[in-house]
KOLMI-422526 format. One record per residue (C-alpha): x, y, z. Coordinates in pm, 1 decimal, m for minus. Layout:
<recs>
x->X	y->Y	z->Z;
...
</recs>
This chain:
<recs>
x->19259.0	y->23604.8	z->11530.9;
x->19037.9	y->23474.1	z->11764.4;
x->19152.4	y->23127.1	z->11871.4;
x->18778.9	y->22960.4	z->11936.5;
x->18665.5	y->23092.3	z->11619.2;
x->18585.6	y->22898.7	z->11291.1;
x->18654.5	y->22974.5	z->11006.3;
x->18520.3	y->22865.3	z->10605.6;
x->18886.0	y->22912.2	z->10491.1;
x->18959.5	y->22574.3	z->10282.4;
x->19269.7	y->22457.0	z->10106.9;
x->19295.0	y->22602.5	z->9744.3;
x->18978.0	y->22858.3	z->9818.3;
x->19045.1	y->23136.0	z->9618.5;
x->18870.4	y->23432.9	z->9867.0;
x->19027.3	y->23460.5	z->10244.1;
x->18637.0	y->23435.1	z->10372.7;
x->18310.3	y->23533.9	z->10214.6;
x->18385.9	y->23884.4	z->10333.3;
x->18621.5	y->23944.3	z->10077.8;
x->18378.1	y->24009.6	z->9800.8;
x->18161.3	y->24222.4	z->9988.3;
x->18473.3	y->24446.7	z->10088.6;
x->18494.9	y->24425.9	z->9676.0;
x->18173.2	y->24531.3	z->9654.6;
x->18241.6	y->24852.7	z->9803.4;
x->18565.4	y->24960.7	z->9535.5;
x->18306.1	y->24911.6	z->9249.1;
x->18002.3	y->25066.2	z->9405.8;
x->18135.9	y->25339.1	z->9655.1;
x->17839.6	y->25498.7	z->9845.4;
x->17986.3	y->25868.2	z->9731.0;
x->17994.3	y->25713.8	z->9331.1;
x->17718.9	y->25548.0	z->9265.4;
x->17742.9	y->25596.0	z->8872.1;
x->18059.3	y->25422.0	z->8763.4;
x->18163.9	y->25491.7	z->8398.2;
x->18307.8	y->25219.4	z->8165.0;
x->18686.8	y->25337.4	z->8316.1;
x->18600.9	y->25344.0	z->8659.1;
x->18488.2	y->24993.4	z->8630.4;
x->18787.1	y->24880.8	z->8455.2;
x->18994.9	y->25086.8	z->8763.4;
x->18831.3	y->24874.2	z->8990.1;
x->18891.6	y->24530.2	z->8789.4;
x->19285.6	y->24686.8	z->8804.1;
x->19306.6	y->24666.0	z->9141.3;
x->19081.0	y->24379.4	z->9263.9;
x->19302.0	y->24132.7	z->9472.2;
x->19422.4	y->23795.6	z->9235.2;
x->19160.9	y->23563.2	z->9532.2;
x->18891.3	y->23775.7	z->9407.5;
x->18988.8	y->23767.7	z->9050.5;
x->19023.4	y->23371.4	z->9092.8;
x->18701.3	y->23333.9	z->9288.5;
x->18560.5	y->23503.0	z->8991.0;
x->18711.7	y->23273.2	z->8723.2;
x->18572.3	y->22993.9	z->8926.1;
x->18221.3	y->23155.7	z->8910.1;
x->18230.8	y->23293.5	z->8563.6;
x->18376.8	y->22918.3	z->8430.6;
x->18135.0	y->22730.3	z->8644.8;
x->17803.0	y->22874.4	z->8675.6;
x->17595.5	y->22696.8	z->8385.0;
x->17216.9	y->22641.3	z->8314.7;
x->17255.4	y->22289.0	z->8345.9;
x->17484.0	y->22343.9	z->8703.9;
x->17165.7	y->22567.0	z->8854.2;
x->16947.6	y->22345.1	z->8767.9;
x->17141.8	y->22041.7	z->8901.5;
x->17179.7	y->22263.0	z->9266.6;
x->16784.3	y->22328.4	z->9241.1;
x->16708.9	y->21957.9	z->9231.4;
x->17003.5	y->21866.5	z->9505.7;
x->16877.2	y->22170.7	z->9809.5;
x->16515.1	y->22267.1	z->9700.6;
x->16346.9	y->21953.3	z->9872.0;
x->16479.8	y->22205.4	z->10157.7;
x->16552.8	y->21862.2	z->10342.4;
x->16883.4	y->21925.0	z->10482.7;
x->16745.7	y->22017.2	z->10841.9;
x->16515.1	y->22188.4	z->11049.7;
x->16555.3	y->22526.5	z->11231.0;
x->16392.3	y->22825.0	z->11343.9;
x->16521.1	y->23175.8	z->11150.0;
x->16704.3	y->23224.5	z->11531.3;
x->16880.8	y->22879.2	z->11527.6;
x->17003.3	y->22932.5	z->11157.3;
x->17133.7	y->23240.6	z->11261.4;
x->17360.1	y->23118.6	z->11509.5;
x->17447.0	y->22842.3	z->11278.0;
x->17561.2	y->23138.6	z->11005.5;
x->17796.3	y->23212.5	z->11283.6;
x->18039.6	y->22904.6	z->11249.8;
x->18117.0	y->23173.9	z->10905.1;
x->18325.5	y->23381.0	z->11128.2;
x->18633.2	y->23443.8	z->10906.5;
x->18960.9	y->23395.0	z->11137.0;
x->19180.4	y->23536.0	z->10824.6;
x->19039.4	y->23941.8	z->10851.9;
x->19255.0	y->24079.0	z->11073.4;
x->18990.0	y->24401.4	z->11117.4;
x->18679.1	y->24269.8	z->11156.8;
x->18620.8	y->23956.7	z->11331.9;
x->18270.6	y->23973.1	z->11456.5;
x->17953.5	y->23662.1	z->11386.1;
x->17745.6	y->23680.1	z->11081.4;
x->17464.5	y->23759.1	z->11346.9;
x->17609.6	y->24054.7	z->11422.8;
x->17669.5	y->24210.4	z->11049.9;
x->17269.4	y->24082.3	z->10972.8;
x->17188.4	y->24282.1	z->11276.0;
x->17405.9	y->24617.2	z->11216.5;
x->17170.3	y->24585.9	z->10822.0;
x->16846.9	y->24492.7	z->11034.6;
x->16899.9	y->24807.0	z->11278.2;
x->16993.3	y->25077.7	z->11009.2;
x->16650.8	y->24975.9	z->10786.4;
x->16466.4	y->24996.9	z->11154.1;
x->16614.6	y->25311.2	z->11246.1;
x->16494.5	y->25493.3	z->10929.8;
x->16145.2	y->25381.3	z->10978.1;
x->16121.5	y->25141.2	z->10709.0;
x->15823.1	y->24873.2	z->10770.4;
x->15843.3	y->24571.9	z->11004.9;
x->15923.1	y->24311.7	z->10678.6;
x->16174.5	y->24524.9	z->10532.0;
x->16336.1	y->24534.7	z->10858.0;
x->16315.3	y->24120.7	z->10896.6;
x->16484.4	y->24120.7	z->10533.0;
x->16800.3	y->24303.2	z->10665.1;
x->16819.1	y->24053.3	z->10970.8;
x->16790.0	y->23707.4	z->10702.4;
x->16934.2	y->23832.9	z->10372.2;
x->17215.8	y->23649.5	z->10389.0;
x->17108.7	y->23340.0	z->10592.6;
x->17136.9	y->23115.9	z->10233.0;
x->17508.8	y->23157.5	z->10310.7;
x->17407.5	y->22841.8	z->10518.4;
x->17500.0	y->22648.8	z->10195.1;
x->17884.8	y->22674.9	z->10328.1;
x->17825.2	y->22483.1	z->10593.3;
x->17645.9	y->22243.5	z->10356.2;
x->17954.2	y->22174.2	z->10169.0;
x->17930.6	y->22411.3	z->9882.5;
x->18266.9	y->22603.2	z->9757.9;
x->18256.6	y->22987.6	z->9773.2;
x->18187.5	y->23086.3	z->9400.5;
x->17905.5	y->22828.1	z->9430.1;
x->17746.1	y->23036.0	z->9736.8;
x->17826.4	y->23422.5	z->9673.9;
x->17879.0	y->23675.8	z->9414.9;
x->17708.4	y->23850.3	z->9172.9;
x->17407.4	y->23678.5	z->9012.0;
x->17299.5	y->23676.3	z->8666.1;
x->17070.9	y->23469.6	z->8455.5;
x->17138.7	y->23186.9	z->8292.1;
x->16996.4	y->23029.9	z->7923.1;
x->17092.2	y->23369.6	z->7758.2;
x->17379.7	y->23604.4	z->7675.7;
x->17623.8	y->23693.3	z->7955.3;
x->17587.8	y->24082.7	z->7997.7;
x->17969.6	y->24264.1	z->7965.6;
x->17826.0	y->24434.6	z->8271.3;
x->17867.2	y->24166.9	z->8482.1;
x->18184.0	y->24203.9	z->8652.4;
x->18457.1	y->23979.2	z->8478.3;
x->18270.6	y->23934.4	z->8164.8;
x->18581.8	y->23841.9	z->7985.5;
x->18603.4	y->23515.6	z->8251.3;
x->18297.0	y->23388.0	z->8077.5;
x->18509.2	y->23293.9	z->7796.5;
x->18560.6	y->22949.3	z->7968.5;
x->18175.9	y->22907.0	z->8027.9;
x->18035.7	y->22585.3	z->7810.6;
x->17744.9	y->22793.3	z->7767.5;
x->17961.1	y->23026.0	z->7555.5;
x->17947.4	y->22760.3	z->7282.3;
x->17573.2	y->22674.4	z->7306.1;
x->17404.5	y->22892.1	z->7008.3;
x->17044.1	y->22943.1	z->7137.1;
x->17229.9	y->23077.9	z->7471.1;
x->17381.9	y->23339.4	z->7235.8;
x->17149.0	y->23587.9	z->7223.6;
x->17024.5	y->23845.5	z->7480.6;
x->16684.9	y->23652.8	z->7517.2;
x->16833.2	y->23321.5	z->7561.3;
x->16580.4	y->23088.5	z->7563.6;
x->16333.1	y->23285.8	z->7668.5;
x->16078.7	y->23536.0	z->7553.1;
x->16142.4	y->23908.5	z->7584.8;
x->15919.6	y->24047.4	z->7870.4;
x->15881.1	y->23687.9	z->7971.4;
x->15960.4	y->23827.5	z->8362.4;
x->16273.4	y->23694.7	z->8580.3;
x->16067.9	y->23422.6	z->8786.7;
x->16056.4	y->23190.0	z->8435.9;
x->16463.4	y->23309.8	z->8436.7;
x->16703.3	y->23042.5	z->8578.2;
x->16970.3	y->23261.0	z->8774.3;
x->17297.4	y->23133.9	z->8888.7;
x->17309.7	y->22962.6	z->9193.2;
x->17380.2	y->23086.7	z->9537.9;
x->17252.1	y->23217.9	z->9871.4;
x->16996.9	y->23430.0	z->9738.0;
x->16809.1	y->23175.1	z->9521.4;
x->16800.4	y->22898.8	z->9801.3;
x->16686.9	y->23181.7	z->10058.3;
x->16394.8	y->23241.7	z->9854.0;
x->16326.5	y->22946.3	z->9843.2;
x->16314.9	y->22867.6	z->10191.7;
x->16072.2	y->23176.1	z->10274.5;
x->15895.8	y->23229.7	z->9902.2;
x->15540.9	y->23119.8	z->10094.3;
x->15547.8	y->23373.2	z->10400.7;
x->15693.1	y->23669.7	z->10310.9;
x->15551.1	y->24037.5	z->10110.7;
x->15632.7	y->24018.8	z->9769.9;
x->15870.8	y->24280.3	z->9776.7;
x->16056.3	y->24085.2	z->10042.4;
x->16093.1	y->23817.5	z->9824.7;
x->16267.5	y->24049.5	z->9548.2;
x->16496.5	y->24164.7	z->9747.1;
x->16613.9	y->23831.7	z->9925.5;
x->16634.0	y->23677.0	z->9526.3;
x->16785.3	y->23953.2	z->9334.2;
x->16995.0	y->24180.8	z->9580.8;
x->17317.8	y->24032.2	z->9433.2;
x->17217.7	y->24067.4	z->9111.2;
x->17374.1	y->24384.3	z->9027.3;
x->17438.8	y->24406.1	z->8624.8;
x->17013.7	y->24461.5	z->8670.0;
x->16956.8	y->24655.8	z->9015.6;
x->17315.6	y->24854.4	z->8911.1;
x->17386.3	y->24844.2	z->8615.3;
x->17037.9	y->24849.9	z->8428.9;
x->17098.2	y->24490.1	z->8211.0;
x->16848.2	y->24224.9	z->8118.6;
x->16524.0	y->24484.3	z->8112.8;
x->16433.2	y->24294.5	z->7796.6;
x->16370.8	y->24004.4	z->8038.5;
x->16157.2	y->24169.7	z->8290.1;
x->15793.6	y->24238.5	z->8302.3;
x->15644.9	y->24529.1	z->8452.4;
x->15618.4	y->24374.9	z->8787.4;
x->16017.4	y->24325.5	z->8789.1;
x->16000.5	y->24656.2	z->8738.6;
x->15807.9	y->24793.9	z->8975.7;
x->15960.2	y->24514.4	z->9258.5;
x->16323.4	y->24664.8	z->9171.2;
x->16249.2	y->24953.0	z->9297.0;
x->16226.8	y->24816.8	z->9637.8;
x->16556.1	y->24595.8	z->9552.2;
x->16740.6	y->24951.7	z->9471.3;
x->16606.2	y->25047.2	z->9831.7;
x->16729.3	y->24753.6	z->10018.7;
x->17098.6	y->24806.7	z->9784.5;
x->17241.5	y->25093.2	z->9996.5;
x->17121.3	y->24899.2	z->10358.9;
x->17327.2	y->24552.1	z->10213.5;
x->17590.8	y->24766.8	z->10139.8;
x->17721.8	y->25076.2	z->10333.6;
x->17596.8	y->24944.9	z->10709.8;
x->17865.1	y->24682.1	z->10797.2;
x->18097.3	y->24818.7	z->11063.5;
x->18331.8	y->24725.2	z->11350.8;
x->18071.5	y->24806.2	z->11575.9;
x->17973.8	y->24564.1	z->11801.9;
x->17575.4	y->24523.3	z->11876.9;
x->17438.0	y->24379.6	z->12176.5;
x->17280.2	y->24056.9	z->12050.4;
x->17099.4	y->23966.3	z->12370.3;
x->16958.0	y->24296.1	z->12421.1;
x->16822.5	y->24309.2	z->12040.4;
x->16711.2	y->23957.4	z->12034.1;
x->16340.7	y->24017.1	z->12168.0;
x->16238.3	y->24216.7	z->11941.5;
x->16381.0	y->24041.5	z->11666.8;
x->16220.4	y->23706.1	z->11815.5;
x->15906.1	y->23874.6	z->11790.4;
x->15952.9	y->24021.6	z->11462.5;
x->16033.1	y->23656.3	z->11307.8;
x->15764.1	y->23534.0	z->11465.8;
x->15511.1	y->23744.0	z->11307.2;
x->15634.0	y->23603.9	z->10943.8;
x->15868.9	y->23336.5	z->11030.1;
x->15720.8	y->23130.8	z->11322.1;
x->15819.0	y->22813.9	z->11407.0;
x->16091.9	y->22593.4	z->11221.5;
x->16167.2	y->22618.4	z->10874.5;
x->16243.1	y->22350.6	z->10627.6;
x->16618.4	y->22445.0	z->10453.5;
</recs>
């Protein structure tokens, strides 16, 4: 471990660092498998580490209509501070996780390894800038929010919990379980009603499109909200919920998947060598300082 290096790891956190459900990721969607059957995803439950597990429990027990819509009204004033995409970059690199004895590189550096592999296939400038600030909600750490508050799989709220979201069974301890009109597959909304009258669980993809929903492409914006939300972009749930624009946006969120997923590495990148162009590249969508 690197001895000027900080670290999110808190008393009674249930994950080592935020890495640890991303490394997760990976067991249930390996790059080589990309259709799981109903065994292979109860293999991977089998061997998911007990923090993961917990973090989940957390999540699945936690994450209520009424809790999203609480964290809306506390962080979407987007008055916590001022910064330019660059500065809250650097500030996603006090998330440098001292307890992974493998990788120990900033956040900056994983957003740019994402950001380079979308470039280097020839993808178009915003699709490239959406690699570089997926993850830049993560901010909410340093806010004070707990883990199972900030990442993991995302799912709507208001309406049946999907036994394709990972855990399903830990929803058993959700108060929403009891609520009636939750209890169907609608929910409390319409059927075709489309995912931006849906109220998804809370985290670093919600607040992040919040923070850039007025500057970005459209399908952007999909991919920042729903790339954690994998029982849809995965695992083909909650199409009664869409509309045929969800539709046709997913199809860019399946494209950005595989980028999110399969390019984090060891490797270092060379941060001042890459930052001009990146500068530049925010600057074309991003200028300025943002409200978060």
């Amino acid at each position: 471990m690197k001895s000027n290096s900080r670290s999110i790891v808190r008393g009674g956190s249930p994950l080592s660092g935020l890495d640890a459900w991303e490394e997760d990721l990976l067991r249930r969607y390996p790059e080589a498998d990309n259709k799981r059957d109903e065994d292979a995803f109860r293999d991977y439950e089998d061997e998911t580490r007990p923090g993961v597990k917990e973090f989940y429990r957390l999540n699945h027990h936690r994450q209520t209509l009424q809790f999203a819509q609480g964290k809306k009204a506390q962080y979407l004033g987007l008055n916590r501070r001022r910064m330019t995409v660059w500065e809250a970059l650097e500030f996603l690199n006090e998330l440098i996780d001292d307890s992974d004895p493998d990788i120990d590189l900033p956040q900056i550096e994983h957003l740019l390894q994402t950001a380079e592999a979308i470039r280097a296939d020839g993808h178009p400038r915003w699709f490239i800038l959406v690699g570089l600030i997926h993850d830049l909600g993560k901010i909410l750490c340093l806010f004070g929010e707990e883990q199972w508050a900030v990442v993991g799989d995302t799912f709507p709220l208001g309406c049946r919990f999907s036994e394709k979201i990972v855990f399903h069974e830990f929803f058993a301890g959700n108060p929403d379980r009891g609520v009636a009109k939750y209890s169907t597959p609608a929910g409390i909304y319409r059927e075709g009603c489309g995912l931006d009258s849906v109220t998804m669980s809370w985290g670093h993809d919600e607040y992040l499109f919040h923070v850039v929903k007025d500057r970005l492409p459209e399908p952007a914006l999909y991919m920042i909200r729903y790339h954690s939300f994998y029982a849809a972009h995965r695992e083909g749930e909650y199409g009664s919920l869409m509309n045929d624009r969800d539709r046709e946006m997913f199809s860019w969120v399946r494209a950005f998947n595989p980028y999110d997923l399969y390019t984090k590495s060891g490797q270092r990148m060379d941060v001042a060598a890459l930052r001009p162009f990146y500068e530049e590249l925010i600057s074309e969508y991003l200028p300025g300082e943002l409200s978060w």
